[in-house]
C-alpha positions as CSV (number, residue, x, y, z in Angstrom):
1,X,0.0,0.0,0.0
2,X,2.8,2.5,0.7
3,X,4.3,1.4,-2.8
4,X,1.5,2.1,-4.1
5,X,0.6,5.6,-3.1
6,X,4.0,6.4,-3.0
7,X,4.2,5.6,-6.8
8,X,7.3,3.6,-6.2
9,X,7.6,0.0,-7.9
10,X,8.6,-3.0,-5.8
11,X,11.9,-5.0,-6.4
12,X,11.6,-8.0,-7.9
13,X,11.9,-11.0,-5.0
14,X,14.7,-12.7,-4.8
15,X,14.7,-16.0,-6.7
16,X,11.5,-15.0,-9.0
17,X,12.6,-15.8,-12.6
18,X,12.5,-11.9,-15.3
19,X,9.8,-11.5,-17.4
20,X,11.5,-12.1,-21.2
21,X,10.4,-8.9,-22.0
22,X,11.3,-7.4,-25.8
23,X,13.6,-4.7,-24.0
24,X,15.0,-7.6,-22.0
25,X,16.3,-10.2,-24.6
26,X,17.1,-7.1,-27.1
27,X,19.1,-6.2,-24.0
28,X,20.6,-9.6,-23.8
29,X,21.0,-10.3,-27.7
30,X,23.3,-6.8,-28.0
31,X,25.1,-6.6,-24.7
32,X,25.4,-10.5,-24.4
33,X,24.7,-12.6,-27.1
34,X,26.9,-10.5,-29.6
35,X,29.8,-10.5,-27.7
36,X,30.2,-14.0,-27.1
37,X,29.3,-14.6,-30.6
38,X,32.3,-12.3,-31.6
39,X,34.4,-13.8,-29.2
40,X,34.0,-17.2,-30.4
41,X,34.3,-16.6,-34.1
42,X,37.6,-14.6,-33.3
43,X,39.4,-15.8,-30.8
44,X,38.0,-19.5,-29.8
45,X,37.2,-21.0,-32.9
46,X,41.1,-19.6,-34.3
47,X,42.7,-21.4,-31.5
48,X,40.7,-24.5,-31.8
49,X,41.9,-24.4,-35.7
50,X,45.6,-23.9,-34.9
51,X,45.4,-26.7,-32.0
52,X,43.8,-28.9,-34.7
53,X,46.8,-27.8,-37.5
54,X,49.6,-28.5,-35.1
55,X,49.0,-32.2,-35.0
56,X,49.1,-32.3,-38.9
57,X,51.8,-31.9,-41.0
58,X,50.3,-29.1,-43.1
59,X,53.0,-27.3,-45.1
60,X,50.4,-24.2,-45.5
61,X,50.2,-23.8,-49.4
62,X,48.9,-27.1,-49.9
63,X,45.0,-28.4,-49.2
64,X,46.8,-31.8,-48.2
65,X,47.8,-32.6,-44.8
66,X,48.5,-35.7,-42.4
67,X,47.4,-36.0,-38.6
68,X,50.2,-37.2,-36.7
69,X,49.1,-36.9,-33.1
70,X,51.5,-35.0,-30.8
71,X,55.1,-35.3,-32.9
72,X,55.0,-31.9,-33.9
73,X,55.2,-31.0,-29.9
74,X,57.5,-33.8,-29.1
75,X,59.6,-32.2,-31.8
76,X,59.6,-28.3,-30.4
77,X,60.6,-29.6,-27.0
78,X,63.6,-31.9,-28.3
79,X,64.3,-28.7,-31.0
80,X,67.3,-26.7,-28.8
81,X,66.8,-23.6,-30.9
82,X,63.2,-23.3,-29.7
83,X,64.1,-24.0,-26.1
84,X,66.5,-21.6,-26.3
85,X,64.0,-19.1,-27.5
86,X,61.6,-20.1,-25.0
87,X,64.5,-19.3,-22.1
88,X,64.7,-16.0,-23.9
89,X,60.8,-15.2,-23.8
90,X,60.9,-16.1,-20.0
91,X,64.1,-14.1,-19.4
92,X,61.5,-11.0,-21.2
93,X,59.0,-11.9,-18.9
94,X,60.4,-11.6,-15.8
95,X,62.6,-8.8,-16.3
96,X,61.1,-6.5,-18.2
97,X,57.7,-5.9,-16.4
98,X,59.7,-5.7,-13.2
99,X,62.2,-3.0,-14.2
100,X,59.6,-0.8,-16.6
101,X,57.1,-1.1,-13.4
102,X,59.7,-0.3,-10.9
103,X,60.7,3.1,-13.0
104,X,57.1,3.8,-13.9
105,X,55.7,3.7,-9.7
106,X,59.4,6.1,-9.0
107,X,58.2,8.8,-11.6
108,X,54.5,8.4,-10.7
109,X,55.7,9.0,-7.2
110,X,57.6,11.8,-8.1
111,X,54.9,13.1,-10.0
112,X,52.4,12.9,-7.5
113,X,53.6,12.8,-4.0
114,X,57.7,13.8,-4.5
115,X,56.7,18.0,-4.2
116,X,57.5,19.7,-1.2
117,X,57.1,18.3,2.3
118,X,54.6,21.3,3.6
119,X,51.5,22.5,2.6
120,X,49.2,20.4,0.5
121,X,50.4,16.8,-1.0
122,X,51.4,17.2,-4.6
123,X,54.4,16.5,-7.2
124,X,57.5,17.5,-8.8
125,X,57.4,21.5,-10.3
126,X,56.5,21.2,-13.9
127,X,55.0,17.2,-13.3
128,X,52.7,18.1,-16.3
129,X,55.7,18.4,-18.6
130,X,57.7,15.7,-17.5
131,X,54.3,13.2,-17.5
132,X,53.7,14.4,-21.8
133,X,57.7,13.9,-22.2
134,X,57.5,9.9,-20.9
135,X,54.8,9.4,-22.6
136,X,56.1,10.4,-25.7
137,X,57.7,7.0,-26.3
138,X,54.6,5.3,-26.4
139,X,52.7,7.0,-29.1
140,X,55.7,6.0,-31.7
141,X,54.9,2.4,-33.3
142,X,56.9,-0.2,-32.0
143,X,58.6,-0.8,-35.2
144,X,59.5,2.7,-35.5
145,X,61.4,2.7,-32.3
146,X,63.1,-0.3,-33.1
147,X,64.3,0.5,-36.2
148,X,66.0,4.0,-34.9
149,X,67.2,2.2,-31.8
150,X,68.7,-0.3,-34.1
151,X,70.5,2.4,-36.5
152,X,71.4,4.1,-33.0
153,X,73.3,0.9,-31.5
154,X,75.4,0.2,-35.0
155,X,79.1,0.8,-35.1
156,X,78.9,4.0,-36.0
157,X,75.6,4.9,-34.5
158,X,74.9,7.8,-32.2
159,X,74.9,5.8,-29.4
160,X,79.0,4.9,-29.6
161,X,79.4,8.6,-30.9
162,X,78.0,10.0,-27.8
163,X,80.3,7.9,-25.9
164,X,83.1,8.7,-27.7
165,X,82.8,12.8,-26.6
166,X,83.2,11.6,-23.2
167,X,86.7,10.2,-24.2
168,X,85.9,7.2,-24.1
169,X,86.9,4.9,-27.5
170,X,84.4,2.2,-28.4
171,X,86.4,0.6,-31.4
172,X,82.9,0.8,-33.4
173,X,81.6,-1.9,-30.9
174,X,78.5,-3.5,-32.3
175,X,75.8,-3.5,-29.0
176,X,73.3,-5.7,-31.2
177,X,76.3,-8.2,-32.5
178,X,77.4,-9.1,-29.6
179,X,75.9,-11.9,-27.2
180,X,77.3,-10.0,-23.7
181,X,74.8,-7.0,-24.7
182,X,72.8,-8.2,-27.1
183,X,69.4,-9.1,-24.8
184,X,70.2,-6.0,-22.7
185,X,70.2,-3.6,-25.0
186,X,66.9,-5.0,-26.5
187,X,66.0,-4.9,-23.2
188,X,66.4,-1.3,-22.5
189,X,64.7,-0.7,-26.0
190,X,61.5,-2.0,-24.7
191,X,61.9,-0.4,-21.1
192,X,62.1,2.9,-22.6
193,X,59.0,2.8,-25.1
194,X,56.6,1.8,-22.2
195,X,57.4,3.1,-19.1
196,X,55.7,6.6,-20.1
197,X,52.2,4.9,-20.3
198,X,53.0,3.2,-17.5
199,X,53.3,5.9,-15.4
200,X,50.7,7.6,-16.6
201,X,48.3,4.5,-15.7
202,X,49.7,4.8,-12.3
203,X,49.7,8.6,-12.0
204,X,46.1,8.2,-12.7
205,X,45.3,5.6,-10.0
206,X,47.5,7.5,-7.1
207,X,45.2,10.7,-8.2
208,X,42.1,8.3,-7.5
209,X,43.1,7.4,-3.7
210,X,41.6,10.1,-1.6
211,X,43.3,13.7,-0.5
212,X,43.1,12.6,3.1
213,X,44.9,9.3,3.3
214,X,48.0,11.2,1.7
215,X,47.2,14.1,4.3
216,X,46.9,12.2,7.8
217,X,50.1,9.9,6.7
218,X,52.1,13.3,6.6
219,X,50.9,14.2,9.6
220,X,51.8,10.9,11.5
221,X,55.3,11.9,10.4
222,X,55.5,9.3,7.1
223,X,58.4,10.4,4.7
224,X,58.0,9.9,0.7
225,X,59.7,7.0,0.9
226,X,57.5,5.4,3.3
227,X,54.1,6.9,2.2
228,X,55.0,5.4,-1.2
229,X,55.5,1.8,0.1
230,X,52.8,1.7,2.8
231,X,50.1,4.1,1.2
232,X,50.6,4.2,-2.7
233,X,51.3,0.5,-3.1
234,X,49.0,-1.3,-1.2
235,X,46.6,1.1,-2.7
236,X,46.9,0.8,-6.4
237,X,48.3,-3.1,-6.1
238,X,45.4,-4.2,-8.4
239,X,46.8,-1.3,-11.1
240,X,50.4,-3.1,-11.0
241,X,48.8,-6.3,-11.1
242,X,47.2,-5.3,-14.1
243,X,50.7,-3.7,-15.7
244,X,52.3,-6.6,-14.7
245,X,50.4,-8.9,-17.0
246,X,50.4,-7.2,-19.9
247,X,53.8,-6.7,-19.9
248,X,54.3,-10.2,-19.3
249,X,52.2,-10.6,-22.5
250,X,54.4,-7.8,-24.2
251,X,57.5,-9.7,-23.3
252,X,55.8,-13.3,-24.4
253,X,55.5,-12.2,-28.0
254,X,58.0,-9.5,-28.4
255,X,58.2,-9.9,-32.3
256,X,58.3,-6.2,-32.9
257,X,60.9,-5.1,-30.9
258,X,62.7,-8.2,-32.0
259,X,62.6,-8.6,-35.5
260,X,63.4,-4.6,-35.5
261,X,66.4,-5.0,-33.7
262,X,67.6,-7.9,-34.3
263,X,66.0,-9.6,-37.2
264,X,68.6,-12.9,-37.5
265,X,67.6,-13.6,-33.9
266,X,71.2,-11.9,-32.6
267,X,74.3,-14.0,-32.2
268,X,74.0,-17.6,-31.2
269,X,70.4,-16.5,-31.3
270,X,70.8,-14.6,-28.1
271,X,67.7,-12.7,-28.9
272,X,65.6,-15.2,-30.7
273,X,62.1,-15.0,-29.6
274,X,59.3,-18.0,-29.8
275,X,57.1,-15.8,-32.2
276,X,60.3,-15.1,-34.2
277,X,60.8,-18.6,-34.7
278,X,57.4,-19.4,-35.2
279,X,57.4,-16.7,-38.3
280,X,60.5,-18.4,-39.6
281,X,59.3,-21.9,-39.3
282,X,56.4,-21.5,-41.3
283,X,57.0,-18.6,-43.6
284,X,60.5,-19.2,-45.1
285,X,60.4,-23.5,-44.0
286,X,56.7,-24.1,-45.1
287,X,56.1,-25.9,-41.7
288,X,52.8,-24.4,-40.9
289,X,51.8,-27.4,-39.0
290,X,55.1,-27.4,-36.6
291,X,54.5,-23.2,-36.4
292,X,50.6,-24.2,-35.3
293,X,52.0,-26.4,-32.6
294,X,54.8,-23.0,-31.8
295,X,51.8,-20.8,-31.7
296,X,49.6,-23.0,-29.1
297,X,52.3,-23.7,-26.7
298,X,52.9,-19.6,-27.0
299,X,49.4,-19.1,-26.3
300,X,49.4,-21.7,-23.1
301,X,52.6,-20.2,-21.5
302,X,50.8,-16.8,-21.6
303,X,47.6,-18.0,-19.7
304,X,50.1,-20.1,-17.1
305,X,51.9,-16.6,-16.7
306,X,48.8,-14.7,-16.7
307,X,47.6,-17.4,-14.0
308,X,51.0,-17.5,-12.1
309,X,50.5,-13.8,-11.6
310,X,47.3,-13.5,-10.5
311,X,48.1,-15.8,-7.9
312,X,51.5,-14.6,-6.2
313,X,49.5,-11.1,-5.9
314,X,46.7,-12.4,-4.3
315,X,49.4,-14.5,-1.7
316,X,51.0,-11.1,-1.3
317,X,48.1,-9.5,-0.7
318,X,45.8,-11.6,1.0
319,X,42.1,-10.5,0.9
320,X,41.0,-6.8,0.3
321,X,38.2,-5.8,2.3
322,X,34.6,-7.6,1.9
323,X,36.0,-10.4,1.4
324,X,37.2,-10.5,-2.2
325,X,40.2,-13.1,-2.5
């Protein structure tokens, strides 16, 4: 009676089954149905095809092919070129999320909570400037940066010039050509290009935790240093999760920055990737079949990592409030 006079409609009991209304299945046709049906034509029913390929012995130009079970997989794993590219990939995964995530949180820090240590809680002078200048990196296309990074690092590239006006003689030493520098320098290539968006995702989740968090953790006498590590952190953990796994992801495929750099695979193949070896295996050897089974075992390492992540942050962090593991 209330309800009624006060014009207000009743929520639906709990456990009563909708009314399949026309507003309700249009509702679940657009926002539902056509998803999944997007995601299944693009992304499941691909994958199902390559699993399927790699147990044949499809060349790729031919309508002809073989099943032969799992040899193709019993091959990659006894092939010491693609296990050597595999410890490559895994080298990229660990190490280049945790440096470009480490940088990006100390200029995010700086940016937001490195200003003065009176007054009102803010950054750097000029942190505007500073946050469109790291950024800048990112909004070049991968294979632009690798291709100048690759023409910087030659013999007599800009990077041994520069060297060389601090006295210091390089003999034309070739950074890419060598195996003692070969991975880092990639390395740093990669760094460079994304910790400007990185930041900038973080800068924008410190600027979401509230004024006075920042404000009574000055005023119990908290330093940057510690404000950073026992506010900022804790705070925006699901953020660096997040980072975390796509760079994982990044550094999983790689095939940009690679085959820019270094497109040989570097000496001894000390920079050969599992997607460049996939390309090579069935583009310039005809092995499409042996590339399918290259491409699934790429595709199950990045869930596992993806997986493995999630899980070491939730043991870090335990369980956030309400609950939520």
């Amino acid at each position: 009676m209330t309800a009624a006079r006060t014009g207000r409609r009743k929520p639906p009991r709990a456990g009563v089954p909708r009314k399949l209304t026309l507003d309700y299945v249009s509702f679940l046709i657009v926002f539902l149905g056509l998803p999944v049906a997007i995601f299944l034509i693009f992304v499941i029913s691909p994958f199902i095809q390559a699993v399927y390929y790699s147990m044949t012995n499809w060349t790729g130009f031919s309508a002809n092919m073989d099943f032969i079970g799992v040899q193709n997989f019993v091959r990659l794993f006894q092939d010491p070129t693609f296990l050597q590219a595999m410890g490559n990939n895994a080298l990229l995964a660990i190490v280049v999320p945790l440096i470009t995530i480490a940088i990006a949180l100390i200029f995010a820090s700086m940016i937001t909570v490195g200003g003065p240590s009176h007054g009102q809680v803010r950054g750097l002078k000029a942190s505007s400037f500073y946050r469109v200048v790291s950024f800048f990196p990112y909004v070049i296309p991968a294979i632009v940066i690798a291709i100048l990074w690759n023409m910087i690092y030659t013999p007599n590239g800009l990077l041994n010039g520069l060297i060389g006006l601090l006295g210091i003689d390089m003999n034309e030493y070739a950074w890419l050509g060598d195996e003692r520098t070969a991975m880092g320098a990639t390395i740093f290539v990669i760094v460079w290009s994304m910790v400007g968006f990185y930041m900038v995702l973080f800068v924008a989740a410190i600027k979401g935790i509230p004024a006075e968090t920042l404000e009574a953790a000055r005023i119990d006498g908290a330093g940057r240093f510690r404000t950073v590590i026992s506010i900022l952190l804790p705070q925006i953990r699901d953020n660096v999760q997040t980072a975390y796994i796509y760079l994982g992801i990044l550094a999983l495929d790689a095939f940009v920055y690679m085959a820019g750099l270094n497109a040989t695979g570097g000496p001894g193949n000390s920079t050969l990737v599992m997607s460049q070896y996939l390309f090579r295996t069935a583009f310039e050897k005809g092995q499409f079949g042996l590339a399918s089974a290259m491409g699934v075992v790429l595709a199950v390492l990045t869930l596992l990592f993806a997986a493995l992540v999630i899980g070491v942050f939730r043991l870090i962090g335990g369980k956030d409030e309400g609950g939520r593991a």
